[in-house]
PQR file with spaces between the fields and no chain letter, atoms N, CA, C, O and H, PARSE charges and radii, in Angstrom:
ATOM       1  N    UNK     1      82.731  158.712   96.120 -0.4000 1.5000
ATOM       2  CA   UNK     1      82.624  158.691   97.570 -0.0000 2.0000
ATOM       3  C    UNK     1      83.031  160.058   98.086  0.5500 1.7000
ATOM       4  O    UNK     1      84.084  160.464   97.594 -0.5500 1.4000
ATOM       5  N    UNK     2      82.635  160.604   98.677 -0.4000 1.5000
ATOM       6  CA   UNK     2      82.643  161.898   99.397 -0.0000 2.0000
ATOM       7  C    UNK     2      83.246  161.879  100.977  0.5500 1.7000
ATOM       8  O    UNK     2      83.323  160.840  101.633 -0.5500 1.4000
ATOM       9  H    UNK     2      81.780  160.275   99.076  0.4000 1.0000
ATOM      10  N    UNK     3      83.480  162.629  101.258 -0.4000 1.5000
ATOM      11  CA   UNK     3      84.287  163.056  102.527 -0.0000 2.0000
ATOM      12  C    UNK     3      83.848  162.322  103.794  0.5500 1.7000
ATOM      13  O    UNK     3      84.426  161.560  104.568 -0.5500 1.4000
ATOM      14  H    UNK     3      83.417  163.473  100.726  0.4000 1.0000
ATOM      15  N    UNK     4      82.735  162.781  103.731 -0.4000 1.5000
ATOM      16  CA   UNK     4      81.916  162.117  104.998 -0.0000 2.0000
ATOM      17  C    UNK     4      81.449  160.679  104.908  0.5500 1.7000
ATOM      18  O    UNK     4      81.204  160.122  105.978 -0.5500 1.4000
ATOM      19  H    UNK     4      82.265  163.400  103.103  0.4000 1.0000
ATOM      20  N    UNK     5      81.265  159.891  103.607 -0.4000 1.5000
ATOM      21  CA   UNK     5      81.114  158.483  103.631 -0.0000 2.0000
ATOM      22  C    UNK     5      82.696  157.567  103.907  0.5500 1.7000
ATOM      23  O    UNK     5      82.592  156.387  104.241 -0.5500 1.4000
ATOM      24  H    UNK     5      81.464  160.343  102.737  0.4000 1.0000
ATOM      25  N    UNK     6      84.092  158.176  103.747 -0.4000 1.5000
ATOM      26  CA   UNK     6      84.677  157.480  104.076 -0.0000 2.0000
ATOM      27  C    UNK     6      85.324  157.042  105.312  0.5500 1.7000
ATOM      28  O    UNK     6      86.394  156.459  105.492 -0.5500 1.4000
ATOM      29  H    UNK     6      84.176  159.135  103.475  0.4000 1.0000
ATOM      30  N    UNK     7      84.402  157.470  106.147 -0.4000 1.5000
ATOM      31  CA   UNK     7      84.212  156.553  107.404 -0.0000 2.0000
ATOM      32  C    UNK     7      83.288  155.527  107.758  0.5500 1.7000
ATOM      33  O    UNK     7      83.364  154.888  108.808 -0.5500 1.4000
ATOM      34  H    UNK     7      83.533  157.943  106.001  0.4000 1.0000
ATOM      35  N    UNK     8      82.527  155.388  106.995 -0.4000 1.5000
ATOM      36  CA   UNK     8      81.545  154.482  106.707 -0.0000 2.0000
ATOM      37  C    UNK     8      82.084  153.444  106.209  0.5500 1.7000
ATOM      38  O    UNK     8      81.453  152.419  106.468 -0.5500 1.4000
ATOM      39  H    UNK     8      82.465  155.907  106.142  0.4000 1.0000
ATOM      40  N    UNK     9      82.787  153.333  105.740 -0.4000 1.5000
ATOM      41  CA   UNK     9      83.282  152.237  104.431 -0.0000 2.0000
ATOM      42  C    UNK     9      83.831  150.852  105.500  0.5500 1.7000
ATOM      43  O    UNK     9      84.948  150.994  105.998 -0.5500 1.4000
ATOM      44  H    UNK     9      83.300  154.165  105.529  0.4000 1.0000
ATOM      45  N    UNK    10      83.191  149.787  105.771 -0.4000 1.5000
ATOM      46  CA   UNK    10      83.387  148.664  106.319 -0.0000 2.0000
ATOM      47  C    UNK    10      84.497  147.830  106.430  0.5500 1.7000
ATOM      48  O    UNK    10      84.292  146.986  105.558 -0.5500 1.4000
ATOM      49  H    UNK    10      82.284  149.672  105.367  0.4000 1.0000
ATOM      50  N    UNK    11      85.823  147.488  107.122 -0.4000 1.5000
ATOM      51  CA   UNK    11      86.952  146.158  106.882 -0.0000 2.0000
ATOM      52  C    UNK    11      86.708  145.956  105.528  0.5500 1.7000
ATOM      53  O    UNK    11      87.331  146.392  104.560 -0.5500 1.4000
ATOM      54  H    UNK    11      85.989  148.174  107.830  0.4000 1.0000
ATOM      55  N    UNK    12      85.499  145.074  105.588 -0.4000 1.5000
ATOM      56  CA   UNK    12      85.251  143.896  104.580 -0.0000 2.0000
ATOM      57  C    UNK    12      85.737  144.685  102.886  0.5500 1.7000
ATOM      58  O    UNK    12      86.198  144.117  101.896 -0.5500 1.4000
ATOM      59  H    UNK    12      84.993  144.720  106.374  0.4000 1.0000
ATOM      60  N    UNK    13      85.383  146.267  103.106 -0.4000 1.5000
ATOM      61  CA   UNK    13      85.425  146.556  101.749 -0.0000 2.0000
ATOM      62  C    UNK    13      86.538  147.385  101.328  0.5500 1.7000
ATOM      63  O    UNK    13      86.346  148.029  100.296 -0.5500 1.4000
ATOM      64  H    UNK    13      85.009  146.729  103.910  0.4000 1.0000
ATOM      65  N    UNK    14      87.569  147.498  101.857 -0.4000 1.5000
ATOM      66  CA   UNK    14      88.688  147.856  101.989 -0.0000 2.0000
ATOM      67  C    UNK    14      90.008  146.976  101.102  0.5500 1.7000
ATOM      68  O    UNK    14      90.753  146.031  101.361 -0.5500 1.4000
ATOM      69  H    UNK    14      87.725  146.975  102.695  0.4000 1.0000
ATOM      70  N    UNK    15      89.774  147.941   99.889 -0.4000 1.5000
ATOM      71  CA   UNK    15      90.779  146.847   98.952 -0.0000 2.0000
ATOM      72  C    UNK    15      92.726  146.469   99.310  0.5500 1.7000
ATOM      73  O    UNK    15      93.645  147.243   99.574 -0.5500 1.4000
ATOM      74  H    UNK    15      89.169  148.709   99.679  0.4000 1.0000
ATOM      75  N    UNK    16      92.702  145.350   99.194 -0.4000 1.5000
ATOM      76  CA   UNK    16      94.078  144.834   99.586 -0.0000 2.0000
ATOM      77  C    UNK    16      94.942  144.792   98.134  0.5500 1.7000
ATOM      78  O    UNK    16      94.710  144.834   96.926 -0.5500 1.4000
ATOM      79  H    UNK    16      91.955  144.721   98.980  0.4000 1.0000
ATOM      80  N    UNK    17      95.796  144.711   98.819 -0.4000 1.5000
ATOM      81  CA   UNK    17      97.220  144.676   97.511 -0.0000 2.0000
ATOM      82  C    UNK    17      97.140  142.838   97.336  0.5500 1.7000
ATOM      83  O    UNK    17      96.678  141.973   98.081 -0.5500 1.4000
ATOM      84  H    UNK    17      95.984  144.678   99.800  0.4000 1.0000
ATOM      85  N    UNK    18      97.939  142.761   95.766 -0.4000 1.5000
ATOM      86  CA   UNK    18      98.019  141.448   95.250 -0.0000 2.0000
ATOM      87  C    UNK    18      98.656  140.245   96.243  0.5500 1.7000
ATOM      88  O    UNK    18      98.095  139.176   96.485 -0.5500 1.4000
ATOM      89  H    UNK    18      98.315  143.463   95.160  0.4000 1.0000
ATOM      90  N    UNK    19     100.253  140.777   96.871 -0.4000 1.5000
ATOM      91  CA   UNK    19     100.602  140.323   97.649 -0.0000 2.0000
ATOM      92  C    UNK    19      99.725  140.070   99.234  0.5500 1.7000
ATOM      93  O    UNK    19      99.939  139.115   99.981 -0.5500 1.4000
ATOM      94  H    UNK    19     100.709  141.645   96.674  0.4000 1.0000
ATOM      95  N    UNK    20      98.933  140.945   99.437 -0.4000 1.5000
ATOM      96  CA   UNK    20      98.246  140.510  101.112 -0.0000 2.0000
ATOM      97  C    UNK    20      96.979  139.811  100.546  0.5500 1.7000
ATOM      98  O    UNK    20      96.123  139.568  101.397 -0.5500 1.4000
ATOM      99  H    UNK    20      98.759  141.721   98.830  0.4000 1.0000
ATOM     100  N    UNK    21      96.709  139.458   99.327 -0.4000 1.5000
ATOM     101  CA   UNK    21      95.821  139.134   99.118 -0.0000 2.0000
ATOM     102  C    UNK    21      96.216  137.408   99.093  0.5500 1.7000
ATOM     103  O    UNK    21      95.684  136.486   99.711 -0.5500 1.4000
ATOM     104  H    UNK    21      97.404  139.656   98.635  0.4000 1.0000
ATOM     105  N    UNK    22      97.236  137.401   98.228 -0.4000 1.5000
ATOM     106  CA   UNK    22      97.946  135.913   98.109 -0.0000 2.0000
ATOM     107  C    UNK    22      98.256  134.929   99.693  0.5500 1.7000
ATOM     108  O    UNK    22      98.065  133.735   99.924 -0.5500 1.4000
ATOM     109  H    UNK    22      97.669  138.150   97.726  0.4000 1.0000
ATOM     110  N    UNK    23      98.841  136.129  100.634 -0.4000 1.5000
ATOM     111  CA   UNK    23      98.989  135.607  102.211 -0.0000 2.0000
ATOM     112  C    UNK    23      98.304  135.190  102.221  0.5500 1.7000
ATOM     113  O    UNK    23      98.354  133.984  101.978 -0.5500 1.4000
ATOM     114  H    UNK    23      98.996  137.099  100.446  0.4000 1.0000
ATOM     115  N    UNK    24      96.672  136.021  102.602 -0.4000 1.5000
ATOM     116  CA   UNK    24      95.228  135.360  102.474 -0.0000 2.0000
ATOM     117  C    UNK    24      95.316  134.283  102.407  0.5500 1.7000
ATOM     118  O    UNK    24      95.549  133.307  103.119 -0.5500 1.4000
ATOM     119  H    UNK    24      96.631  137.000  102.800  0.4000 1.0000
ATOM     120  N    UNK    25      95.100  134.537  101.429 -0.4000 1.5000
ATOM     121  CA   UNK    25      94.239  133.040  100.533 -0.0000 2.0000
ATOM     122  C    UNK    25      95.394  131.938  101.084  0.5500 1.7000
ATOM     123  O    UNK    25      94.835  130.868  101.326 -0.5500 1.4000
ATOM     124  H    UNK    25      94.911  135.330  100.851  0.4000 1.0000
ATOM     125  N    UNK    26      97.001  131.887  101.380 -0.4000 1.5000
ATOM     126  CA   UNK    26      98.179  130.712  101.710 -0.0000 2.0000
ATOM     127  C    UNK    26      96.998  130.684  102.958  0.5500 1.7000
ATOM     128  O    UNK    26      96.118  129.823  102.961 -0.5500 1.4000
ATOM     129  H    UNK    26      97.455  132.756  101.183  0.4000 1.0000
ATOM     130  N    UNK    27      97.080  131.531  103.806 -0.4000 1.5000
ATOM     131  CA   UNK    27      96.609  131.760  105.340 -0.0000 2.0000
ATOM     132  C    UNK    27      95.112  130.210  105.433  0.5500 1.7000
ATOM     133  O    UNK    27      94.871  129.188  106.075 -0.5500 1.4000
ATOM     134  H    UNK    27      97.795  132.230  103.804  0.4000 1.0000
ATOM     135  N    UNK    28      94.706  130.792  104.643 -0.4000 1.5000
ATOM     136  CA   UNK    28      93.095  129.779  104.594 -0.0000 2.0000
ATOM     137  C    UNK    28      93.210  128.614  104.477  0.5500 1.7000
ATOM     138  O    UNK    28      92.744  127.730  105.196 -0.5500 1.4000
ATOM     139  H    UNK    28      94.902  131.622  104.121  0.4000 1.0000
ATOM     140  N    UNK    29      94.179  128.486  103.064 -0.4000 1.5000
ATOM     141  CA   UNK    29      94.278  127.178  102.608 -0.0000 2.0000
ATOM     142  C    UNK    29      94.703  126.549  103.873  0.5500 1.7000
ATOM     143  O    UNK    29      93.997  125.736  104.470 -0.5500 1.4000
ATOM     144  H    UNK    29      94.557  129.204  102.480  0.4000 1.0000
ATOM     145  N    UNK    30      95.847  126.929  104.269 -0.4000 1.5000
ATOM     146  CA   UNK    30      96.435  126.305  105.234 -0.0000 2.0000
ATOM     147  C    UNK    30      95.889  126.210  106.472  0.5500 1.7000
ATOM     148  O    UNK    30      96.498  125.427  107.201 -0.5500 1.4000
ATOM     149  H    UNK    30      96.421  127.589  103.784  0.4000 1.0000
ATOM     150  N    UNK    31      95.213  126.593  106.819 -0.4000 1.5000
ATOM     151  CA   UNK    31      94.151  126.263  108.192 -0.0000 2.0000
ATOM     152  C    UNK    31      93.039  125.234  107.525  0.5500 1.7000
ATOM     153  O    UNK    31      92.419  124.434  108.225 -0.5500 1.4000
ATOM     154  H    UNK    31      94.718  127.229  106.226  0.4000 1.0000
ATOM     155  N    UNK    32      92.932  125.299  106.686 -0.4000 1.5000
ATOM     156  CA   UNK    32      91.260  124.226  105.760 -0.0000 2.0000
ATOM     157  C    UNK    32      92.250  123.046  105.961  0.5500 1.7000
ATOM     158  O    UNK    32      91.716  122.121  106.573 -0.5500 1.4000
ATOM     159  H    UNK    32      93.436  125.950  106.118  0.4000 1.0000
ATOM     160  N    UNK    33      93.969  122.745  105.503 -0.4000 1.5000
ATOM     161  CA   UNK    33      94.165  122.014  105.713 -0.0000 2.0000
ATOM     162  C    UNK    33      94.564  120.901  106.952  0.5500 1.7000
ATOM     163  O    UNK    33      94.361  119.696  107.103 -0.5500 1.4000
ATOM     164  H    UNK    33      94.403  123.496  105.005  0.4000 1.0000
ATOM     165  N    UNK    34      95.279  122.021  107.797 -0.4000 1.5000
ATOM     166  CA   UNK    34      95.035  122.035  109.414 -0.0000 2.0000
ATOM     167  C    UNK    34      93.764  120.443  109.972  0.5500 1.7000
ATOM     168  O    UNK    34      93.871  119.285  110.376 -0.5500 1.4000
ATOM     169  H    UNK    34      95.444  123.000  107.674  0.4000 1.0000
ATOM     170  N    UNK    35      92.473  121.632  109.558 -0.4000 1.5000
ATOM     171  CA   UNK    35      91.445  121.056  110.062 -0.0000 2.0000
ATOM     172  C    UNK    35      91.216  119.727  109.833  0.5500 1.7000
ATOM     173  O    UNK    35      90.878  118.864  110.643 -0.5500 1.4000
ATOM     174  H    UNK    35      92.386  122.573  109.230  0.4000 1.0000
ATOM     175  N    UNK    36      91.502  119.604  108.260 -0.4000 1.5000
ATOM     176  CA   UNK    36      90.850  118.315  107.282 -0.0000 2.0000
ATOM     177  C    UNK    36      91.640  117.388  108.194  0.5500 1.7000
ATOM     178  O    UNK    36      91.120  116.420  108.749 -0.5500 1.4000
ATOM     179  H    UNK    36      91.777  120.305  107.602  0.4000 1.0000
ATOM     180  N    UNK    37      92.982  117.743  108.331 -0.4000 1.5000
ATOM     181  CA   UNK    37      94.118  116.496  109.156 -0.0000 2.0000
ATOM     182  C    UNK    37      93.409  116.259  110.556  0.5500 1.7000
ATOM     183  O    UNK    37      93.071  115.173  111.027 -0.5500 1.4000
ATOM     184  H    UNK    37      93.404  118.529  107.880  0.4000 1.0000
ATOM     185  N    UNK    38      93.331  116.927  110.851 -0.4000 1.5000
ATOM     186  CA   UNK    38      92.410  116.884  112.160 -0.0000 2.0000
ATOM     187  C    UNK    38      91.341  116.071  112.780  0.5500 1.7000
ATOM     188  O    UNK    38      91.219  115.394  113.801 -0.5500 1.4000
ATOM     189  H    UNK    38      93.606  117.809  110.468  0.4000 1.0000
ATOM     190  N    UNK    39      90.375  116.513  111.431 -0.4000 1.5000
ATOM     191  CA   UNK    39      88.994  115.447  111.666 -0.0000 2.0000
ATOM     192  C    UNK    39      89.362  114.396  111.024  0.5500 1.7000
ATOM     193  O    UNK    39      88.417  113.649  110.771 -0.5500 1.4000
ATOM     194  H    UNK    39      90.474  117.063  110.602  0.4000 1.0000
ATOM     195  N    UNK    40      90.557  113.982  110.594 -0.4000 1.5000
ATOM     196  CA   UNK    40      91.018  112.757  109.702 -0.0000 2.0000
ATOM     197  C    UNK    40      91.213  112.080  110.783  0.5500 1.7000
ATOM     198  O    UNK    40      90.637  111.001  110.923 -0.5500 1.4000
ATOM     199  H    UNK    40      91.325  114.589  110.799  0.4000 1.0000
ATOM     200  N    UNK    41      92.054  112.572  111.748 -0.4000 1.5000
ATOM     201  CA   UNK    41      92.962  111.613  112.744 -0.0000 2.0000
ATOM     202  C    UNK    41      91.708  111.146  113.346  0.5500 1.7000
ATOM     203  O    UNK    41      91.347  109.970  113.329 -0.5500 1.4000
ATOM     204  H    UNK    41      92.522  113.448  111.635  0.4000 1.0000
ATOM     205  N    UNK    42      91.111  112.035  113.836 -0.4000 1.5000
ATOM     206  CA   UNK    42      89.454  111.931  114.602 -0.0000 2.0000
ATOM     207  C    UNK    42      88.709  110.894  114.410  0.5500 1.7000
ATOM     208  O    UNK    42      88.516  110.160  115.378 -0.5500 1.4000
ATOM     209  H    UNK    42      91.404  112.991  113.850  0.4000 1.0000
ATOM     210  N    UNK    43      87.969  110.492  112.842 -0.4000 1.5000
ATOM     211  CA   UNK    43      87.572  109.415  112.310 -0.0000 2.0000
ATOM     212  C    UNK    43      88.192  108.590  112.817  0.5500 1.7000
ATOM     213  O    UNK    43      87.637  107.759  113.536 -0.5500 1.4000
ATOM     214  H    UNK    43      88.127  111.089  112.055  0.4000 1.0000
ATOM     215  N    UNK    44      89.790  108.573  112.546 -0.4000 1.5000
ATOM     216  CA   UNK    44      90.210  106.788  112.283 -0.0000 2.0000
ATOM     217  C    UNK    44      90.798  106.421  113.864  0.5500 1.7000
ATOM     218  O    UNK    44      91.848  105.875  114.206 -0.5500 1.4000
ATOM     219  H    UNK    44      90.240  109.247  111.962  0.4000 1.0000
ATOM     220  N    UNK    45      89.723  106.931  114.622 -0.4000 1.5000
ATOM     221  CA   UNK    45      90.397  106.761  116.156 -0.0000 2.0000
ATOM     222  C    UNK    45      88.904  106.006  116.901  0.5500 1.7000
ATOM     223  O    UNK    45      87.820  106.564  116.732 -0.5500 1.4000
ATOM     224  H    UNK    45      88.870  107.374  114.345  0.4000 1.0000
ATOM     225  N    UNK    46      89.005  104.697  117.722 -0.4000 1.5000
ATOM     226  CA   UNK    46      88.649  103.617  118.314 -0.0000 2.0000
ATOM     227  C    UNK    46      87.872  104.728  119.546  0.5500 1.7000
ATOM     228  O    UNK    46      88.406  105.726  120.032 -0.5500 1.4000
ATOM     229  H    UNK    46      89.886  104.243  117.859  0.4000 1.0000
ATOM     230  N    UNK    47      86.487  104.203  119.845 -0.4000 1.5000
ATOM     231  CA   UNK    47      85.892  104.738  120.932 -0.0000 2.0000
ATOM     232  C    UNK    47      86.889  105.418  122.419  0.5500 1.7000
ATOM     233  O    UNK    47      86.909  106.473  123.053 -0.5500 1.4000
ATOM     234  H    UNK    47      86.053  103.393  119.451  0.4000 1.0000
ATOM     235  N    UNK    48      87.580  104.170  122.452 -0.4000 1.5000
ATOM     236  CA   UNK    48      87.864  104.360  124.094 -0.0000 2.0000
ATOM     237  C    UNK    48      89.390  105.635  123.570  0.5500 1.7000
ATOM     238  O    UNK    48      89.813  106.248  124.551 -0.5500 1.4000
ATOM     239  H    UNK    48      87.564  103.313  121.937  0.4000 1.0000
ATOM     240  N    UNK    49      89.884  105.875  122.643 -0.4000 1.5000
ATOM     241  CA   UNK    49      91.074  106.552  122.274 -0.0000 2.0000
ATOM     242  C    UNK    49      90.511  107.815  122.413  0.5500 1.7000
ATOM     243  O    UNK    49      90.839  108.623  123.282 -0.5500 1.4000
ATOM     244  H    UNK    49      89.540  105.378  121.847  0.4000 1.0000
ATOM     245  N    UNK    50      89.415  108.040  121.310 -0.4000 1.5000
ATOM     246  CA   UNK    50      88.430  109.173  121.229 -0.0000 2.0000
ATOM     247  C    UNK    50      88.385  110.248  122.043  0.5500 1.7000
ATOM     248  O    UNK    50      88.691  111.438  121.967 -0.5500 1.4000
ATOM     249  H    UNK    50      89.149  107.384  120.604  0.4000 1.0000
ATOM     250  N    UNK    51      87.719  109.196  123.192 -0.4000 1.5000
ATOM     251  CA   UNK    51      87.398  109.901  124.489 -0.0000 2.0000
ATOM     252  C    UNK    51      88.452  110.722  125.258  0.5500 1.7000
ATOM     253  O    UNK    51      88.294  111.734  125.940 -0.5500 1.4000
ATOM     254  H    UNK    51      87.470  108.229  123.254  0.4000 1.0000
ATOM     255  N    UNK    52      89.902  109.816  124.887 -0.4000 1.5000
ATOM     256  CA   UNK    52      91.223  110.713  125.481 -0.0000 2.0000
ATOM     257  C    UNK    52      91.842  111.718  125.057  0.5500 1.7000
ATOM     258  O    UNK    52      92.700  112.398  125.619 -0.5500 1.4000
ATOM     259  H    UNK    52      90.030  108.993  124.333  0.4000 1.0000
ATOM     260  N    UNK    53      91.133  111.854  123.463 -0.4000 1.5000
ATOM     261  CA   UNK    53      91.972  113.063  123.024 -0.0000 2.0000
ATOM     262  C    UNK    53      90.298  114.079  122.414  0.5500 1.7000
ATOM     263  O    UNK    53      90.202  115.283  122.177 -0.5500 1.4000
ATOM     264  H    UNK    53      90.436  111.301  123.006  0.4000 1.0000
ATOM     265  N    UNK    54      89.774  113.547  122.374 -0.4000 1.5000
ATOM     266  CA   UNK    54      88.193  114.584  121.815 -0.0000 2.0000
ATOM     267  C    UNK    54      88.099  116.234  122.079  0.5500 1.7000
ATOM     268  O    UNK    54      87.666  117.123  121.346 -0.5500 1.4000
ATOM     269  H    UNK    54      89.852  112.569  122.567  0.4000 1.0000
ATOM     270  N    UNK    55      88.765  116.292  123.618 -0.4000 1.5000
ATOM     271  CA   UNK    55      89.040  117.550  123.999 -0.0000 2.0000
ATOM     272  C    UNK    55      89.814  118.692  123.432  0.5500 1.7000
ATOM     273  O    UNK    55      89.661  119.900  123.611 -0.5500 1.4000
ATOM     274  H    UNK    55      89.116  115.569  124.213  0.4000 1.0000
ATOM     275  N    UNK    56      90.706  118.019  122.688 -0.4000 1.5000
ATOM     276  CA   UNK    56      92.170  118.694  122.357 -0.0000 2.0000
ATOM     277  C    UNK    56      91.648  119.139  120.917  0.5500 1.7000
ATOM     278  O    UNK    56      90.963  118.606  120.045 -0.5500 1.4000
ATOM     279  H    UNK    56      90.831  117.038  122.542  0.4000 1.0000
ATOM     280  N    UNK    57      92.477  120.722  121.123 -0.4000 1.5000
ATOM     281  CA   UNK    57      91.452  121.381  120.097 -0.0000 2.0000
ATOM     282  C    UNK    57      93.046  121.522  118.649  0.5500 1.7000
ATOM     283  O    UNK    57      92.801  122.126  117.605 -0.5500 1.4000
ATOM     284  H    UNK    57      93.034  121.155  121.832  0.4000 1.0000
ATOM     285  N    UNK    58      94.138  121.045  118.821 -0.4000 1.5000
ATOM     286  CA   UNK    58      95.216  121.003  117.888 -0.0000 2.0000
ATOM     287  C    UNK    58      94.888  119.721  117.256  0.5500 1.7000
ATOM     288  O    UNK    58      93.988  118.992  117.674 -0.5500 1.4000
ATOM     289  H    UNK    58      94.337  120.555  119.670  0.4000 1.0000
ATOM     290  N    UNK    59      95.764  119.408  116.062 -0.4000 1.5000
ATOM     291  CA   UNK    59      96.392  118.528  115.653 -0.0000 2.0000
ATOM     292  C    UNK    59      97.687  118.010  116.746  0.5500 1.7000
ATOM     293  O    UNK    59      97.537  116.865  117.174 -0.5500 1.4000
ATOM     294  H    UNK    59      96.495  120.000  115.723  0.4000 1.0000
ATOM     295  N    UNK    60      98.304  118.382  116.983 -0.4000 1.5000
ATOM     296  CA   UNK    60      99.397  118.462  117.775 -0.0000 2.0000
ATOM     297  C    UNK    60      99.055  118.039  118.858  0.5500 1.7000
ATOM     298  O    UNK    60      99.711  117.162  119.420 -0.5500 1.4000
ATOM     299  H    UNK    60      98.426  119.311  116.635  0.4000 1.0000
ATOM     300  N    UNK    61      98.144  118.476  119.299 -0.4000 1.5000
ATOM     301  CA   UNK    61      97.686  118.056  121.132 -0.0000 2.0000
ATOM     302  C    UNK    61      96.686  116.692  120.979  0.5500 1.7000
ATOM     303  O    UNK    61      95.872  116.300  121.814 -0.5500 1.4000
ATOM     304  H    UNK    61      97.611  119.189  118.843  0.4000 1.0000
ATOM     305  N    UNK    62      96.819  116.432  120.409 -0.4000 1.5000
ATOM     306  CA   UNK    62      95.789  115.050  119.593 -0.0000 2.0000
ATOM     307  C    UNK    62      97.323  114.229  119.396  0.5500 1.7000
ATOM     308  O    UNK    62      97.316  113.162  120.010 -0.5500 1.4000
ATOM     309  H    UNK    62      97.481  116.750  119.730  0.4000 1.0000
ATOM     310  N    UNK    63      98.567  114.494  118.703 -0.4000 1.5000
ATOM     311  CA   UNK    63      99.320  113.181  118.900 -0.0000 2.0000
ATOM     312  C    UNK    63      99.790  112.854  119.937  0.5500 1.7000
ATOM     313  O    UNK    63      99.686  111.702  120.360 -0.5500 1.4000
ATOM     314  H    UNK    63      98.573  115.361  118.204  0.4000 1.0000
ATOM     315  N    UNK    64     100.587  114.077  120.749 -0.4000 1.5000
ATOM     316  CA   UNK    64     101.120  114.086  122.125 -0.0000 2.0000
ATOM     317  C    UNK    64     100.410  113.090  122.772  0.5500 1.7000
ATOM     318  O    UNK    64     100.976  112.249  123.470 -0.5500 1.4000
ATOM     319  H    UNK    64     100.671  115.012  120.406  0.4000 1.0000
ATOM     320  N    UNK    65      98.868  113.128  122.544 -0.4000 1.5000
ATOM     321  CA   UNK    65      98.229  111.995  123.341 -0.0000 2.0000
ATOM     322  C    UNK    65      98.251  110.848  123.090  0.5500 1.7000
ATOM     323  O    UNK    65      98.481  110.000  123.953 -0.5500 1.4000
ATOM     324  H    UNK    65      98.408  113.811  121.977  0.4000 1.0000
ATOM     325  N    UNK    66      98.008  110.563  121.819 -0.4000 1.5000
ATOM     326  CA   UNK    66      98.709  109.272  121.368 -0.0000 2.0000
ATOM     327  C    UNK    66      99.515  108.685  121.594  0.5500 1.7000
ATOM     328  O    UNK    66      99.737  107.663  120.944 -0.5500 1.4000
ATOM     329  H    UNK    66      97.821  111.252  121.118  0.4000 1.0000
């Protein structure tokens, strides 16, 4: 790579250390799991309940309503 291409060089391709890489990946998991709880509660919730919390974009703001 030469002088003038390394401003070119994109976020995406910008290598990370082992440790910010591991955050990462905790970071993801833990929002994938977030979600899954989320659309879990979602499913096992009765039409007219639904409707009272459907809006609420947390886990959290989904029990409060409960």
């Amino acid at each position: 790579m030469t002088g003038q291409d390394k401003g070119n060089v994109s976020p995406s391709m910008v290598a990370i250390s082992r440790d910010g890489f591991v955050a990462l990946t905790y970071w993801v998991k833990a929002r994938e799991m977030k979600l899954k709880a989320h659309i879990t509660i979602l499913l096992f919730l009765g039409d007219e309940v639904l409707r009272e919390v459907g809006y609420e974009e947390t886990t959290i703001e989904v029990w409060e309503k409960l």
